[in-house]
C-alpha positions as CSV (number, residue, x, y, z in Angstrom):
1,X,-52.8,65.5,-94.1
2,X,-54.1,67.1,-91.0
3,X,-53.7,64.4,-89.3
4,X,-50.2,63.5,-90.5
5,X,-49.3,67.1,-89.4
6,X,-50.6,66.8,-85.7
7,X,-48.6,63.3,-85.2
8,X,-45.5,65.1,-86.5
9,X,-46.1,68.3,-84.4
10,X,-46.7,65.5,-81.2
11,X,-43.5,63.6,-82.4
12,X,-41.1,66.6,-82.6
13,X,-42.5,68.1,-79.3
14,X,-41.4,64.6,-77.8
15,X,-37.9,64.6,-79.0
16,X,-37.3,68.5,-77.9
17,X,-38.5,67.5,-74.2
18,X,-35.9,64.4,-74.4
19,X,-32.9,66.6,-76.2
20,X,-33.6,69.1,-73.1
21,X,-33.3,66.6,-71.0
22,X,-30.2,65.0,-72.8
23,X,-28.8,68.5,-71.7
24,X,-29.9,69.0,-68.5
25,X,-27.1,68.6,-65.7
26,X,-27.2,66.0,-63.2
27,X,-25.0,66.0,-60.6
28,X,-25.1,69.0,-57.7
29,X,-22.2,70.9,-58.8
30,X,-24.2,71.5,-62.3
31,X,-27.9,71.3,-61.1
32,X,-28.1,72.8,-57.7
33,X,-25.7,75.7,-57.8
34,X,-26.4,77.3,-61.5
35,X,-29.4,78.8,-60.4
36,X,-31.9,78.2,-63.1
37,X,-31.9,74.7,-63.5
38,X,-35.6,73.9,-65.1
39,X,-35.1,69.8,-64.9
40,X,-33.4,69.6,-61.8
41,X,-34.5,72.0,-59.5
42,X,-32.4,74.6,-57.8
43,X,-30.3,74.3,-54.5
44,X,-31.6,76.5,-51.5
45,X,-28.1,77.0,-50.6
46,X,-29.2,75.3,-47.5
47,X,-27.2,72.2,-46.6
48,X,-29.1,69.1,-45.4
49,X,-27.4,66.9,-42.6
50,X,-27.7,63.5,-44.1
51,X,-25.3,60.7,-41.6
52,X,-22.9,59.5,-43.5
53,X,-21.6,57.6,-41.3
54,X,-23.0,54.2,-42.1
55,X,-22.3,54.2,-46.0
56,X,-20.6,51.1,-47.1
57,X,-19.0,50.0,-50.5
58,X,-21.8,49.6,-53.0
59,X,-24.5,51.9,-51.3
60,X,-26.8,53.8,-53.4
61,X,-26.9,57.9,-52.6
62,X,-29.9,60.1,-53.8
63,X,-30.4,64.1,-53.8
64,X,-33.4,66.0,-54.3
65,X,-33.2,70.1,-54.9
66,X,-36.6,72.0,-55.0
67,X,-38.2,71.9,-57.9
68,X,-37.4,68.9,-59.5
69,X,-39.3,68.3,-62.5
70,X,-38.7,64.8,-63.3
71,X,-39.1,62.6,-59.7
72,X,-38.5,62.6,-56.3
73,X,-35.1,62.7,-56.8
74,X,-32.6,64.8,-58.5
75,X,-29.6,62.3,-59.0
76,X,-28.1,59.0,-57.8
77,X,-24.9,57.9,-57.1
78,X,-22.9,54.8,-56.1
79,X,-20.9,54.6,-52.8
80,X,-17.4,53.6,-54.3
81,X,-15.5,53.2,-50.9
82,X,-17.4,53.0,-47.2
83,X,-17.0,56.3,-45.3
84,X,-14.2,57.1,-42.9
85,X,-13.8,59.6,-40.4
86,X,-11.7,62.3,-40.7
87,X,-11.5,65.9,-39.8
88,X,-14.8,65.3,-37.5
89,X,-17.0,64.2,-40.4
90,X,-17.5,61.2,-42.4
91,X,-17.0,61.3,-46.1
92,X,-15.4,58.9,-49.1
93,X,-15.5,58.7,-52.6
94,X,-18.3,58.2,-54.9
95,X,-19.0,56.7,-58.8
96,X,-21.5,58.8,-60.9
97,X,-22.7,59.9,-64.5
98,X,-22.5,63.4,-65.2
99,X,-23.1,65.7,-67.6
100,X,-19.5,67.9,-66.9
101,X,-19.2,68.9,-70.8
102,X,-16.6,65.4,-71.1
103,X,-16.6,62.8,-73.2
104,X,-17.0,60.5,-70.2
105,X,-19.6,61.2,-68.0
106,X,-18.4,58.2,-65.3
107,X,-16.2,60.2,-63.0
108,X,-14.6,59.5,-59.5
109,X,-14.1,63.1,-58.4
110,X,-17.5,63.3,-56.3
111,X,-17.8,63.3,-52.2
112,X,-20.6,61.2,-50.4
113,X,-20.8,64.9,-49.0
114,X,-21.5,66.3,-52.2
115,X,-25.3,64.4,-51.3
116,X,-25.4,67.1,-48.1
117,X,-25.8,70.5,-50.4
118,X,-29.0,69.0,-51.8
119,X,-32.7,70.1,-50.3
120,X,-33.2,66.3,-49.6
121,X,-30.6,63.2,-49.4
122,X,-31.3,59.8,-48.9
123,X,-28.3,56.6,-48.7
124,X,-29.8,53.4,-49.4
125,X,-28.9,49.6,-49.4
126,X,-29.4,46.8,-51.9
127,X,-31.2,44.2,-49.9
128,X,-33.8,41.7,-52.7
129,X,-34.3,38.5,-51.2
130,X,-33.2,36.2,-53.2
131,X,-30.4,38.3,-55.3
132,X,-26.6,38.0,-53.9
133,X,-24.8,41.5,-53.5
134,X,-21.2,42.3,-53.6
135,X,-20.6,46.1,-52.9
136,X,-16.6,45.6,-54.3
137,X,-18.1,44.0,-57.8
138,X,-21.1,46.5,-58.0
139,X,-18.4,49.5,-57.7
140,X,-16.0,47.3,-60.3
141,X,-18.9,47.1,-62.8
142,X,-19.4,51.1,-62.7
143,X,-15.8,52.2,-63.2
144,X,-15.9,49.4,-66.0
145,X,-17.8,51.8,-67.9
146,X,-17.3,55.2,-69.6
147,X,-18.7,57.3,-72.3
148,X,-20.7,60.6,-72.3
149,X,-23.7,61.9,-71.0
150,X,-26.9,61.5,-72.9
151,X,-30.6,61.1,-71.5
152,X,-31.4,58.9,-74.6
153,X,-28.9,56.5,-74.0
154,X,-30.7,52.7,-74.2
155,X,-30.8,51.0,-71.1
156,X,-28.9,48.0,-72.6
157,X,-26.2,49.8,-74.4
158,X,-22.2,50.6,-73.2
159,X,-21.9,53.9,-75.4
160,X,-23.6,56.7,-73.2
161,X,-24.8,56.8,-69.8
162,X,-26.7,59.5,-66.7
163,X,-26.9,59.1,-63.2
164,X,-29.6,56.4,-62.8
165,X,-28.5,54.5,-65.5
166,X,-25.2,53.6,-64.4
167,X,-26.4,52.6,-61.0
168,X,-28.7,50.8,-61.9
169,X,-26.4,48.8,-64.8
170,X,-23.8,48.1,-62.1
171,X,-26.5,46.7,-60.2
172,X,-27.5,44.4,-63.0
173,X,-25.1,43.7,-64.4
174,X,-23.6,41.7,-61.1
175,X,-26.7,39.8,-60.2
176,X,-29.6,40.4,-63.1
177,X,-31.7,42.5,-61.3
178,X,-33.4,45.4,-62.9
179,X,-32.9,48.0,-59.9
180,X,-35.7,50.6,-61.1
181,X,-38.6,50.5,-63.0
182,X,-37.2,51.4,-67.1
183,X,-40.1,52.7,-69.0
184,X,-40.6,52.3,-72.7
185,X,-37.3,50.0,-72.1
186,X,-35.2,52.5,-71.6
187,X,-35.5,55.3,-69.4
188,X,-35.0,55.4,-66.2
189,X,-35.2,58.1,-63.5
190,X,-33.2,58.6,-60.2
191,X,-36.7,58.4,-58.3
192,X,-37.6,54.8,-59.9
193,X,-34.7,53.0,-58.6
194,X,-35.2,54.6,-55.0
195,X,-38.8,53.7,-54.9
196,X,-37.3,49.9,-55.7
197,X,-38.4,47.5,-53.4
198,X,-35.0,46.1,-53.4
199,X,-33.1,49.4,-51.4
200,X,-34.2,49.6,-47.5
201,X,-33.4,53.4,-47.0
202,X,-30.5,53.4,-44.1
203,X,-30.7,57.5,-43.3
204,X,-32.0,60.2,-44.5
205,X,-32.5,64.1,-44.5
206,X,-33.7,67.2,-45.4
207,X,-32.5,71.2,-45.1
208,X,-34.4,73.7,-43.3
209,X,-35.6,75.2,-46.8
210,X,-37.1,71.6,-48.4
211,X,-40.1,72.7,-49.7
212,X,-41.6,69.0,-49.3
213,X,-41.5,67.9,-52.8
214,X,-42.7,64.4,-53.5
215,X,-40.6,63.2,-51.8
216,X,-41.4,63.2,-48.0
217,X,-44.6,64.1,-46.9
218,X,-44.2,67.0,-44.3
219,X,-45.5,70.6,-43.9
220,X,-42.5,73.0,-44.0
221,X,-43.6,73.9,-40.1
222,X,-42.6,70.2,-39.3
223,X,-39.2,69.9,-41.3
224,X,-36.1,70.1,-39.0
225,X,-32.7,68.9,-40.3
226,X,-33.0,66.0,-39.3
227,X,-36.7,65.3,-39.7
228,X,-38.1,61.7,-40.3
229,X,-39.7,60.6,-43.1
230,X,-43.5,60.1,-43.0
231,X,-44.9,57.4,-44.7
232,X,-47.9,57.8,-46.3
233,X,-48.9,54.0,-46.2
234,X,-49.3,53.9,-42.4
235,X,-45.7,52.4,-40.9
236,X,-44.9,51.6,-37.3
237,X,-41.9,52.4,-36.1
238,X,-40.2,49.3,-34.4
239,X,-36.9,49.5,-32.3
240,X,-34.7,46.4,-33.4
241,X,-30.8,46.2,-31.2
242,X,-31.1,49.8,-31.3
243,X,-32.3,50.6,-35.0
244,X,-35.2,52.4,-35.4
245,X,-37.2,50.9,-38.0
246,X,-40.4,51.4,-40.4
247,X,-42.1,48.7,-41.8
248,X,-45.5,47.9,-42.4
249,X,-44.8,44.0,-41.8
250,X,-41.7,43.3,-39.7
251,X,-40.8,39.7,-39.7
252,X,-37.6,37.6,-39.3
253,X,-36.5,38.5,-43.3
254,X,-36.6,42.0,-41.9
255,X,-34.8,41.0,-39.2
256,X,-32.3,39.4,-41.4
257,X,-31.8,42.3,-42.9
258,X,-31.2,44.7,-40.2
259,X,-28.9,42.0,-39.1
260,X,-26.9,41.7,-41.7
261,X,-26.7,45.3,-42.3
262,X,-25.3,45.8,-38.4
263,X,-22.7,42.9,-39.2
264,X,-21.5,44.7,-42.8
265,X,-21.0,48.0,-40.5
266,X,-19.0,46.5,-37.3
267,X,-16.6,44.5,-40.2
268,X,-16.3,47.8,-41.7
269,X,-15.3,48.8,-38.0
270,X,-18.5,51.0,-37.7
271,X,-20.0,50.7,-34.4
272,X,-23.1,52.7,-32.4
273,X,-20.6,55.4,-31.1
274,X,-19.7,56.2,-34.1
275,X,-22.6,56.2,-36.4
276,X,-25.7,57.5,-34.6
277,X,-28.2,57.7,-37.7
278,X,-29.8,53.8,-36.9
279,X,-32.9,53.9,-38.9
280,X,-34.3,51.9,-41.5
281,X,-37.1,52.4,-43.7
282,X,-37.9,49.0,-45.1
283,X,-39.0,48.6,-49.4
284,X,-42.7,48.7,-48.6
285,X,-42.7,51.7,-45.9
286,X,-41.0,54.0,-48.0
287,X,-43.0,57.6,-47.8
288,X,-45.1,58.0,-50.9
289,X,-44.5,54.5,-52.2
290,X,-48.6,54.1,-52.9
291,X,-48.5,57.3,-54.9
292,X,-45.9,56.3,-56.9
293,X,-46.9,52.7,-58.0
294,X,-50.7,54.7,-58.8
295,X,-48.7,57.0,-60.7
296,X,-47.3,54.0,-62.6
297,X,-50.7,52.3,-62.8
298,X,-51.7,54.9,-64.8
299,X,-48.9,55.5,-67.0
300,X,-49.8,51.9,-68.4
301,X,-48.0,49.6,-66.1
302,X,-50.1,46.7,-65.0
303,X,-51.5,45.5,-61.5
304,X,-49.6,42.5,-62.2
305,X,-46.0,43.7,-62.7
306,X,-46.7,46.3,-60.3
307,X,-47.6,43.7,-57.8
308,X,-44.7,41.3,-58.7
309,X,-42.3,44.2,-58.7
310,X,-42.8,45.7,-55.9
311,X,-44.3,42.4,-53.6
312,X,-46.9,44.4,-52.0
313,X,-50.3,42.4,-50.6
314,X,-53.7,42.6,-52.3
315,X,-55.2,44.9,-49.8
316,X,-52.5,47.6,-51.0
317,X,-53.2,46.4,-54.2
318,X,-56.6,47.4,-53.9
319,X,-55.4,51.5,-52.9
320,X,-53.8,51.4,-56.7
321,X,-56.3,53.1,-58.6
């Protein structure tokens, strides 16, 4: 009986973390400005200057606010339309799933700027070798959807969606790629589908009040507002037609990649004067990236999926421990 009585105790302390979590805002107008936000963290009210200019149709935005307590990351949205200029700043539209007290949670009313009054920012770019990408169809399959908010909404379901979920579906859902590790086969956090080694990071930044997090590894004394990430997995920066990038291994795939990305941005009549943010952080450079696939290692996943997941060598293999 004792024992029956400790598993329920276990059991019922499980589902009260996830029904707080089913309630916890995601998006910054809920998490960073009410002040007390457990899950999320809370906004420093200082603005990070995260270039905007390079976001295309089908990129993936991430914000971080101090104090997060579930990941690197805060919430996730899609680019629905590249940015324009206008006004002196870049900006556009975005898709996201947000807990805004309606009965659908996927809502257009969101600003790629929105990402900027968050401690930490980060756009990203779906580049898997192997897996096409269509930034029109991803955005298609994410306004296809709608339904509300709900943290224990299934992975595979069309009822209830958050944040990571619906980016990561719209992902899927085009090309069959699971974008994000889903534990238990469901859940899965804004953190696990940036740490994907599918997303090369195309600019990031951070406000003069980030406290560091998990996120990037810096002292506060070293964080500017436009500071660069530091990996802790040893990249070299390498300065490819005018992109600065990190990369542990840069070979012609990378270079493919950085290539295709520049061709994407001068079709979407982008060009160096206009967007100054050239940097890329490739998959496998990404700042705390060995951290994070230990941290899985020890929540159960195996050497073997983490290895096939994320396509790192057997020498980093051998740092997972």
């Amino acid at each position: 009986m004792k024992l029956k009585k400790t598993v329920l105790g276990i059991t019922l302390g499980l589902w009260m973390l996830i029904a707080a979590l089913s309630f916890s805002p995601s998006a910054h107008a809920d998490s960073s400005t009410d002040g007390n936000s457990f899950w999320t963290g809370t906004w420093s009210k200082h603005y990070n200057h995260l270039d905007l200019a390079p976001s295309l149709q089908g990129d993936i935005l991430f914000g971080y606010d101090n104090g997060c307590n579930y990941g690197a990351f805060s919430h996730t949205a899609l680019v629905a339309q590249g940015s324009s200029y206008s006004n002196g700043s870049w900006d556009g539209p975005i898709v996201e799933s947000t807990d805004r007290g309606s009965s659908n949670s996927v809502i257009t009313t969101g600003k790629q700027s929105d990402f900027q009054a968050y401690d930490a920012a980060s756009l990203t770019f779906f580049n898997k070798k192997g897996y096409k990408f269509s930034g029109p169809s991803v955005v298609k399959n994410a306004l296809s959807h709608s339904g509300p908010y709900s943290w224990l909404a299934s992975y595979t379901s069309n009822d209830k969606w958050y944040c990571s979920k619906l980016v990561s579906r719209a992902v899927h859902d085009y090309n069959g790629y699971n974008l994000g590790f889903i534990v238990n086969g469901s859940l899965i956090t804004p953190a696990a589908v940036w740490y994907d080694s599918a997303l090369g990071q195309r600019s990031q930044s951070v406000s003069s009040a980030y406290d560091g997090g998990s996120v990037w590894t810096a002292s506060r004394t070293e964080i500017s507002s436009n500071a660069e990430p530091v990996s802790s997995t040893n990249a070299s920066e390498i300065s490819y037609k005018g992109v600065e990038v990190a990369a542990i291994h840069f070979n012609a795939a990378d270079k493919n990649i950085i290539d295709a990305r520049l061709s994407e941005e001068k079709a979407a009549g982008k060009n160096d004067d206009q967007s100054t943010g050239n940097t890329i952080v490739l998959p496998d450079a990404k700042p705390g990236l060995m951290k994070y696939l230990s941290s899985l290692y020890h929540s159960g996943v195996s050497k073997v999926e983490i290895q096939k997941k994320w396509n790192v060598s057997n020498d980093e293999m051998a740092q997972i421990h």
